[in-house]
N, C-alpha and C positions, 0 to 999 in steps of 0.2 A: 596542593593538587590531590584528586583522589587517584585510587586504585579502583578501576571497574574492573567487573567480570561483565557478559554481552552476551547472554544466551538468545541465538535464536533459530529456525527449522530452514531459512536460507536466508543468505547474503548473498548480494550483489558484487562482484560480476558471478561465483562461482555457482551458483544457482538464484530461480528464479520463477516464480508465480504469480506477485504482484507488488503493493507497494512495502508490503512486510523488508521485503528484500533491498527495494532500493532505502529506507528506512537504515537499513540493517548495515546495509554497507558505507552508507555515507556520515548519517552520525557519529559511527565510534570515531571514523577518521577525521572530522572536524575537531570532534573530542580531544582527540591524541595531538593533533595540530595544535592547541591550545594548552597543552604541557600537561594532561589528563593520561596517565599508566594504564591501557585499551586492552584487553583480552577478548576476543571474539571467540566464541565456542558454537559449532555448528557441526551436523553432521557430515561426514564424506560418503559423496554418493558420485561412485566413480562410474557411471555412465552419461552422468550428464555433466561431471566435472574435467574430466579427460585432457582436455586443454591446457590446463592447472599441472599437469603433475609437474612438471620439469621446474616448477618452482616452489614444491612442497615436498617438505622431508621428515623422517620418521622424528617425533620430539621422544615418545615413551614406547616401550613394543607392547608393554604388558597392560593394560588397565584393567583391575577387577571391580566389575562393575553388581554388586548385589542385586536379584534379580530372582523376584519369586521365591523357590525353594532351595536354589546354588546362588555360584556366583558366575556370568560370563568376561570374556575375557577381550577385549576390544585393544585399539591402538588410539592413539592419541599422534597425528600429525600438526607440522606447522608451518604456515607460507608467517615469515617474518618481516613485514611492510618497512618497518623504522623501529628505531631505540623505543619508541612512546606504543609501536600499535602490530600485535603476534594475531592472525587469523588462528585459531586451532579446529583440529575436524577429529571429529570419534568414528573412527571405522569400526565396523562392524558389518558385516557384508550381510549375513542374513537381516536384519532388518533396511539396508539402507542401499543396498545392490542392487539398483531397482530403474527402469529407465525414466521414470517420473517421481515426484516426490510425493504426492495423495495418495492419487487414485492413477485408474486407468482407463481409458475412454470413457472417463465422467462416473464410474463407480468407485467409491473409495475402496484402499485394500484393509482386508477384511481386518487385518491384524494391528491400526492405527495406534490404537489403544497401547499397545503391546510396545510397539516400534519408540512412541512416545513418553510413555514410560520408563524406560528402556534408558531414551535420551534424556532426561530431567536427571536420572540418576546418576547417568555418566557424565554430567554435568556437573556437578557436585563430587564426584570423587575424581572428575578432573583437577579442580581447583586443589585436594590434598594433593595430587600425585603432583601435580607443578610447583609446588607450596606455594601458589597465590596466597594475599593476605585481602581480598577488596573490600572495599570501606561500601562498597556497594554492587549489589547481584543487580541485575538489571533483564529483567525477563521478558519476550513476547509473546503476548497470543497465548490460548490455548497449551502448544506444543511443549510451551516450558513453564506453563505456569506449576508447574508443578514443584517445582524448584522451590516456591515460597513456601510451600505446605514444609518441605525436607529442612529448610532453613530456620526453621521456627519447633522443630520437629527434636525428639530424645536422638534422633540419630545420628546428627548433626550439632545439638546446641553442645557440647560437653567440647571441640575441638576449635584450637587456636587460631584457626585458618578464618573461621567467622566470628571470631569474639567483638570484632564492630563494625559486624557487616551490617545494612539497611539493604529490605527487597525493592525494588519497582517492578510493578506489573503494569506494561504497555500495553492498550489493547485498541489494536488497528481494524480491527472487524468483529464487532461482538455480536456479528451471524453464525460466527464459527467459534464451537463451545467445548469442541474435546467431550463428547457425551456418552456416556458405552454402560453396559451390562456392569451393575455391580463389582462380578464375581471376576473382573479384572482389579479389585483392589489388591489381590494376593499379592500381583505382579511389585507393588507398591514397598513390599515390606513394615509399610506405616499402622497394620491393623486395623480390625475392624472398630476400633475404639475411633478414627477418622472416619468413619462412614455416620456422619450426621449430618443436622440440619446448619450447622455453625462450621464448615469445612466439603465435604468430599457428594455430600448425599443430595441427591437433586431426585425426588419423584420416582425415590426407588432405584436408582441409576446413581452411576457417578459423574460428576461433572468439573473437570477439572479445570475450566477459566473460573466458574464459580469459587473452587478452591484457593485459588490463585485469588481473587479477589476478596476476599476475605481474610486472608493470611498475610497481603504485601503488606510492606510500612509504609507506599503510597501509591494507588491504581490514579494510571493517568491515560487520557486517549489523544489523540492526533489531531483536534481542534474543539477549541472551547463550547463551540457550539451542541458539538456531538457529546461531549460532556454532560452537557443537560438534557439531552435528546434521550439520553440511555436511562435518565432517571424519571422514564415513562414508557410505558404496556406497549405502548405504540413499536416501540424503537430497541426494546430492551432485549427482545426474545425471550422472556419469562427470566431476567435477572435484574430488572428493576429494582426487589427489595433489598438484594445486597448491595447493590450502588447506590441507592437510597443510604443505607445504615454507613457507611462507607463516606457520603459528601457531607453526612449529620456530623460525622466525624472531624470533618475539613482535610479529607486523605484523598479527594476525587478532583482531579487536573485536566486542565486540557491545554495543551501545545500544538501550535498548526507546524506541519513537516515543511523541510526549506526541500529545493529541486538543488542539482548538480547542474549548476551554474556555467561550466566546462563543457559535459555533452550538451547540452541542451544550449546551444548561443550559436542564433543564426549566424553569426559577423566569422564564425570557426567552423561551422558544422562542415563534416566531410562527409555525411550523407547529402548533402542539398548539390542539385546543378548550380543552382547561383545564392553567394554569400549575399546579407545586405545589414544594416543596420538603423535604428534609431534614427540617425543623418544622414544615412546614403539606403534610403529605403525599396528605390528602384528594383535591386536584383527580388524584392517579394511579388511584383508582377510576374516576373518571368520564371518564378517557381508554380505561378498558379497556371501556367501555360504551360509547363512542366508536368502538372498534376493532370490538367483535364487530359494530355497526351498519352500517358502513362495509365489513366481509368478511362479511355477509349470517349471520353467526350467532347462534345465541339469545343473548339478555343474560341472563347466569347469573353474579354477580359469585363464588359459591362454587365457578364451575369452574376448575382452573388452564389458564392461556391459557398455550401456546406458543408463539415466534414465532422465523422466521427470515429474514433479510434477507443474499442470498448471488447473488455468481454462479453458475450452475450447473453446477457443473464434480466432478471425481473428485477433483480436490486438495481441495474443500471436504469431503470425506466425506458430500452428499448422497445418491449411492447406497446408506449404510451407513444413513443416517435412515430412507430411503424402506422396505429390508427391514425392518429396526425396528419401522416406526409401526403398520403395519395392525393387529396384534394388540390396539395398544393404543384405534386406534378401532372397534375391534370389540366391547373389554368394558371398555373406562375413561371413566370420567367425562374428558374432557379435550377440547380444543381451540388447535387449530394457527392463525396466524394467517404465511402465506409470502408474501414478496416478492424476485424473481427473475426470472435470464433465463440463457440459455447451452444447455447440451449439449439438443437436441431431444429425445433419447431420456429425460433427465428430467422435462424440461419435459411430455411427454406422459406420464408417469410421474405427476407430480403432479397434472396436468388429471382423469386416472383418478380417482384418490383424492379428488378433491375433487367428482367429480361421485359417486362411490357415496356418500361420506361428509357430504352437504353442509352437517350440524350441526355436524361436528367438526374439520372442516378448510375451508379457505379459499385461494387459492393465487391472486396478482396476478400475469401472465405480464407480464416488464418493467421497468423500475424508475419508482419514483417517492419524489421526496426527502420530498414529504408525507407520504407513504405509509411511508415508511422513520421518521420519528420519530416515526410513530401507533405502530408498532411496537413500535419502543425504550421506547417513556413507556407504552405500552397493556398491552404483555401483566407477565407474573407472571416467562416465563423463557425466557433466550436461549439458542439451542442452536448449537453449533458443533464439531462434532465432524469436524472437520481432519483429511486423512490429514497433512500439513504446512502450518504457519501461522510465517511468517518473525514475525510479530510480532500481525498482527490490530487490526483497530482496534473493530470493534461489541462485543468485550466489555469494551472499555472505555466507551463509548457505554452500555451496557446496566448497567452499575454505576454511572455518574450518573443513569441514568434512575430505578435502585433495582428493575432486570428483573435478575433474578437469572442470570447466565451458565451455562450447562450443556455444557463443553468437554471433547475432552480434550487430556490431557496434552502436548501437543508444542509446541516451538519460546516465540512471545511469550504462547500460553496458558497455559502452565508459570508464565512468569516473572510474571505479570499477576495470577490467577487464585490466591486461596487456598483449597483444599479446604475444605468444612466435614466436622471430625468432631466428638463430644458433644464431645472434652474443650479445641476450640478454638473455642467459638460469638463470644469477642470479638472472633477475627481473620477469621472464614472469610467468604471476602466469594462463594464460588461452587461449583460440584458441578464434579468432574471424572469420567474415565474412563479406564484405558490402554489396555487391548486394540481397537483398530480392528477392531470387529465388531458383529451387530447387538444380541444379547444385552449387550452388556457398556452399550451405550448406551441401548436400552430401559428395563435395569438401573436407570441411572440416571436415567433421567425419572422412571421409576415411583416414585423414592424420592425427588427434589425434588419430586414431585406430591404424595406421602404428605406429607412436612415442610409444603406448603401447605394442606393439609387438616385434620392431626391436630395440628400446633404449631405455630400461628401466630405463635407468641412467638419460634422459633425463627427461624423463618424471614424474619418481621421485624427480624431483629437481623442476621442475614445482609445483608438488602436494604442494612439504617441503616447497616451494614460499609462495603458498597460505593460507598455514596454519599459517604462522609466520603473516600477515597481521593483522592489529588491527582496526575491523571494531565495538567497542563499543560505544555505546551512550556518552559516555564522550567526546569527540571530535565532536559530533555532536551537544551535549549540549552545547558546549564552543562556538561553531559557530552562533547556536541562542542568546544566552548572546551577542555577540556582534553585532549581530543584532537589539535588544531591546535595547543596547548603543545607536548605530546608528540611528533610529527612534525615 
């Protein structure tokens, strides 16, 4: 069995931004579940962890964490899960004191760099102050990629604590690149001898997923597809050639992420008015009567309800829904049922459309987790039309719910997501689309709307598809395990 270290910027439940997080939380513990020595190291950020304290206690007071031209001096706490699996959190209040973890209404704080740095280091001299020995560092993102540079690094290679450790570098969104001014390498203590084209240096800049990718003993991402997605100009964000030099290698992975199998199960959920399952399918109508009452629209159980639960952003291919939709609530029986928050110009985009349209559409500015599995278990079909999706987790959410998925084609939708055609009705568990446009998506509502209208027998074999699928952590666990062989 290994010893992991599990650097990452949040964990689930104790913080939380996207699927970095649910990632973060459920992994180690399937890990630790399966006789795996778990270390979780993440910052503490006591404004949004608050909740937490009464089950977290001081582990170290003191941490010196080298840092620029001194040393600072941090805490290292620990919430202790089981024998197999220790959450650990580096306080530090001037970086991490903070009531969001980024930014702040949509601007990042200015000192990212710094904050990040900051945490890769204390990372790392967490593991001597605990005397960890991990047979494997395990990084995410950006935020800790930093950790593979230090691992591999004179400041580091000379102590016993790493003499057989192996990096991984996870990368869950490789839109997000840790990219800043140079003259934050100081922070680094690595030198400017790292500021090149083989480590730290990006276009004059430093870029620390870049670093990170280049330094692990093996980059891997969140589904096979986006794997290859990445080792193209299209998809890459300007790091295609180190991922390229990287899978020449046979060091570039891909792994689709499992959901919590626990929250997420209509037959348990304690957010839903009515439970149902698989067999006793019933209580899914009376959540969609549940849903249209709850987003102020008529209760029509013969209309198809739409729904989407999303950031609002252009990576999500909102924009491409938004051109789409009006036509169809202009001359389709149909109803949208959205939950969201992000780019303002959608957000007021969507308000529009739901104040002309108030029968057909419905739009909650914000998120709410209630609100999020009325959703999932209420409506008929989940739309997600990605300009890129590293892996996605609501269309698997949406297939245990037995909400039929409506994607397209890229990255973990590809690999997740079986088309229905006639001559595949016992596999197709969802509708897809390739072309990122609005016609091509329109398209395909109209005709998962048609399939719920005109063949219900279809379409119900679809939903029965989806729902028998086993998208648990255990299988994604198993996957990592033999990865950590492998390296």
């Amino acid at each position: 069995m290994s010893n992991i270290v599990w650097a990452a910027s949040e964990v689930f439940p104790y913080a939380k931004t996207g699927g970095l997080a649910d990632v973060s939380g459920a992994l180690p513990q399937s890990l630790a579940e399966r006789g795996h020595k778990v270390s979780v190291i993440m910052p503490y950020y006591p404004q949004v962890m608050k909740n937490f304290n009464k089950d977290i206690v001081i582990k170290k007071k003191l941490l010196g964490v080298p840092f620029g031209w001194g040393t600072e001096w941090a805490q290292i706490l620990e919430h202790k899960i089981n024998e197999n699996l220790s959450i650990y959190f580096i306080e530090f209040h001037q970086f991490f004191d903070r009531p969001t973890l980024y930014d702040y209404d949509g601007v990042e704080f200015s000192d990212n760099a710094e904050r990040f740095i900051f945490f890769s280091r204390a990372v790392m001299q967490a593991v001597l102050a605990l005397e960890l020995k991990p047979d494997i560092l395990h990084t995410n993102d950006w935020h800790t990629a930093l950790c593979n540079v230090y691992l591999k690094s004179h400041l580091y290679e000379e102590f016993d604590n790493f003499k057989n450790c192996k990096s991984i570098l996870t990368i869950h969104n490789i839109g997000y690149q840790g990219v800043f001014n140079k003259s934050n390498i100081l922070w680094t203590n690595l030198g400017w001898e790292y500021f090149n084209y083989h480590c730290l240096e990006f276009y004059d800049q430093i870029n620390l997923m870049k670093a990170g990718v280049l330094t692990a003993d093996v980059v891997n991402t969140v589904s096979p597809t986006y794997a290859a997605e990445i080792l193209t100009a299209e998809y890459a964000f300007n790091l295609e050639n180190p991922l390229q030099q990287r899978a020449s290698e046979g060091k570039l992975r891909g792994i689709v992420n499992g959901i919590d199998i626990e929250e997420w199960n209509p037959e348990k959920d304690k957010e839903l008015p009515f439970n149902y399952s698989i067999s006793k399918i019933a209580g899914k109508a009376k959540c969609k009567k549940a849903l249209q009452k709850e987003f102020g629209l008529p209760v029509s159980p013969k209309t198809p309800l739409f729904g989407i639960v999303s950031r609002l952003a252009i990576q999500k291919g909102i924009d491409v829904f938004l051109e789409a939709v009006e036509d169809m609530l202009i001359y389709d029986d149909i109803q949208f049922a959205i939950v969201g928050s992000g780019d303002k110009v959608l957000q007021g985009w969507l308000n529009a459309l739901a104040n002309k349209y108030p029968n057909k559409i419905s739009f909650f500015s914000g998120y709410s987790n209630k609100k999020a599995h009325l959703v999932e278990a209420g409506c008929d079909a989940f739309i997600m039309p990605s300009r890129y999706e590293p892996c996605g987790l609501n269309q698997l959410y949406s297939m245990r719910y037995g909400t039929i998925p409506i994607v397209r084609a890229t990255g973990g939708l590809e690999d997740t997501v079986i088309n229905y055609e006639y001559s595949n009705i016992k596999d197709a568990t969802g509708f897809k689309f390739w072309d990122l446009n609005p016609d091509a998506l329109r398209g395909t509502m109209r005709w998962a709307a048609s399939i719920f209208r005109d063949d219900r027998k279809s379409f119900n074999q679809i939903r029965k598809n989806g729902m028998s699928q086993d998208f648990s952590w255990e299988h994604t666990a198993k996957d990592y395990e033999n990865l950590y062989d492998n390296v």
